[in-house]
Steps between C-alpha positions, in 0.01 A plus 500: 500500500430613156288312234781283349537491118457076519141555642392745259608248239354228690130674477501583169482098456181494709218514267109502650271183326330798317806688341689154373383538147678820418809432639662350201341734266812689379740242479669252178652217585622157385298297666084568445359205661693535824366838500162422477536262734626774745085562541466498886241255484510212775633178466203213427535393845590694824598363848189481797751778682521764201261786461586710205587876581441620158866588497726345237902561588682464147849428475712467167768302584771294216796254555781638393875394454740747678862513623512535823815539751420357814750773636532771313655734746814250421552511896464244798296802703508240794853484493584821373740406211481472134326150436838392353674517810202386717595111603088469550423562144774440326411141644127539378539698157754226338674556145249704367398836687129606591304554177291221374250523224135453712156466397287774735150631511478825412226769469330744303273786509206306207458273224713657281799349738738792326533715860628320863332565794641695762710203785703607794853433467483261748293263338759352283446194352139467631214559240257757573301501862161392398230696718180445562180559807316220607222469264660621169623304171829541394523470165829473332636490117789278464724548230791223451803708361733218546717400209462122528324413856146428575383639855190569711372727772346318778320648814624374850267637724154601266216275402492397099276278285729242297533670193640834720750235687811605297649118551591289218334211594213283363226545386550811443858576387543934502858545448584862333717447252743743326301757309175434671280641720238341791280689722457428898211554755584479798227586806606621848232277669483538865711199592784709345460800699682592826417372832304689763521881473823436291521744203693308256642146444786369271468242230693413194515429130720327273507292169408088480638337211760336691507595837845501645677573133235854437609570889882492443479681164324831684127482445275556834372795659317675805124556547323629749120507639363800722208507690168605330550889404858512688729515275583923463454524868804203516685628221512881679544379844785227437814494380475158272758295369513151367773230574614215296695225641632301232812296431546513051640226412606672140641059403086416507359816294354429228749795371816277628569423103526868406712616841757241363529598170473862639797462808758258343393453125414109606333362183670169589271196574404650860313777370309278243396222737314521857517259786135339348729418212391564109133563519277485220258791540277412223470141453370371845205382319309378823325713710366887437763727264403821657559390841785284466722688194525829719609372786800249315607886333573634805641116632707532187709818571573446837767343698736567214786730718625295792742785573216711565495677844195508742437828650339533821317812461207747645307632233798394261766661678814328709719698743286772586517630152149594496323880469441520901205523635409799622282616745472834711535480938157389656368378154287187477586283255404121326711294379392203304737236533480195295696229373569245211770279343479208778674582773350638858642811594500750793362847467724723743544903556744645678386816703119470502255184555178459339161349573427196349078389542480701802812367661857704569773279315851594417579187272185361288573154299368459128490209321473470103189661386391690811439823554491718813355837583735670752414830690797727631531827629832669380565594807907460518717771286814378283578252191399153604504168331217261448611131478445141461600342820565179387892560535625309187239734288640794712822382383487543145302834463160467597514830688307870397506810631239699618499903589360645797546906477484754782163662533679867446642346224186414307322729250128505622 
């Protein structure tokens, strides 16, 4: 398998403790302090469990508002009819098609934040994968490129002092807001690493200025820990691929203002109040401003489309409408399954079976905020589907496809 273009990108990120200081040395951008702040030096405090590898991981990562079509392909690929003739989804989709205005992470190559990073089509509405070896910092400059939301990046999975936490909570309040720019250290401490002689284990990122509304309106991401000094062994010998299990409910964004304004030109009294009724974002004089104004911003602006559909989607796609997955006969492959948005779901592939901890498994369950690193030899030939298996989920279009190629088919 050759040297794929993602890893090259990923190790020009990994920067030695001795070569941090140069790495910003012919760049301009907007934001000074965050770049100095990009410095690779250790957070006051590390966990008992951490011992520093002298390798910083830098990511460059912004929240962004996009339009995205939870279908673009326009067909039910389950069914195999256009979407408006598929019962399934014309049941799901409602009044007002596929394309919603989302807030996602997205990437870039340095602090300039003027040139993406290279993601796999496949990754859709999930924000970069944030990689790291056990023993590194990841240190990453957040840019908030939102027009009117505040948001957050917060580590499920690696240890963080309080002021690297990424939650808007007290007492210390770090929302982003629009415009601005924070910096996070994260450390891959041991307790984050993989079990065992496991190379690799899945974890998770997303924003924390209100949990379930930041969720809903796009913002969360995949990260993942490899063993100490594993990761371009992994990265050469697998086949990896992340897999988001997330129902949008595009009524609770924090964007559900805009999409109604946007879809049916409602500027009527539903798109200028919420369910929490008329907040006052400024005047809640008790209490701490910076923790509690942020979070009533992004209160403020959602629940405002009750006509709103909620898409059951893998990585932001419904009825298989997803770049497959593809993988070569006899390949091993990861796939890091995880889940958000509050409901449990069932991780299922047709075809092939995977390992999960050690153990064969053909259905693995995920609840809200877990992650799972699955093992699977591609093994079976054809164009398969990977599901949720809980049947109502199946129902309306939480279904993916996923490409297994002939060995004589595969350019080596």
């Amino acid at each position: 398998m050759a040297l794929s273009a993602s890893l090259v990108a990923l190790s020009a990120l990994a920067f030695s403790h001795a070569s941090r200081a140069s790495s910003h040395t012919n760049h301009s951008s907007t934001f000074p302090a965050c770049v100095a702040s990009m410095d690779g030096q250790l957070p006051s405090a590390t966990p008992a469990d951490f011992e520093f590898s002298g390798t910083v991981r830098r990511y460059y990562i912004a929240a962004e508002e996009v339009e995205w079509n939870y279908a673009p392909t326009g067909w039910d690929n389950w069914l195999g009819v256009p979407l408006n003739l598929s019962p399934r989804a014309n049941a799901v989709v409602g009044s007002y098609n596929t394309t919603y205005l989302k807030a996602l992470y997205r990437g870039y190559t340095d602090d300039t934040f003027t040139q993406m990073s290279e993601q796999p089509p496949w990754q859709g509405t999930q924000g970069p994968t944030v990689r790291s070896e056990v023993g590194d910092m990841v240190e990453i400059m957040f840019v908030n490129k939102l027009s009117h939301n505040y948001a957050t990046m917060h580590s499920v999975g690696l240890a963080y002092n309080k002021m690297n936490e990424g939650g808007d909570s007290p007492p210390v309040a770090s929302a982003v807001g629009p415009g601005e720019c924070a910096v996070y250290k994260w450390l891959a401490n041991e307790g984050a690493g993989p079990n065992d002689n496991s190379p690799a284990w899945a974890h998770s990122y997303h924003s924390y200025v209100d949990l379930d509304i930041d969720l809903n309106s796009g913002l969360l991401g995949p990260q993942i820990v490899y063993a100490s000094g594993q990761m371009n062994a992994t990265m050469l010998k697998y086949k990896e691929f992340s897999l988001l299990y997330m129902i949008y409910k595009e009524g609770q964004s924090f964007l559900s203002a805009a999409n109604a304004q946007r879809l049916n030109g409602n500027h009527s009294a539903e798109a200028m109040s919420s369910k929490w009724g008329m907040l006052d974002t400024e005047h809640l004089w008790s209490g701490d401003y910076s923790s509690w104004h942020p979070q009533l911003v992004n209160m403020n602006s959602s629940y405002r489309f009750s006509g709103a559909a909620s898409f059951h989607t893998m990585n932001g796609y419904i009825f298989a409408n997803n770049p497959p997955f593809e993988m070569c006969q006899n390949d091993q492959a990861i796939c890091y399954a995880y889940s958000y948005g509050g409901a449990s779901h069932v991780f299922h592939m047709h075809g092939n079976g995977v390992m999960d901890d050690g153990r064969k498994q053909f259905s693995v369950s995920l609840n809200d905020g877990v992650s799972k690193t699955l093992y699977m030899s591609a093994s079976d030939t054809g164009l398969w589907q990977v599901i949720c298996h809980v049947s109502n989920h199946h129902q309306d279009g939480m279904v993916a496809n996923y490409l297994v190629k002939d060995s004589a088919l595969c350019a080596k």
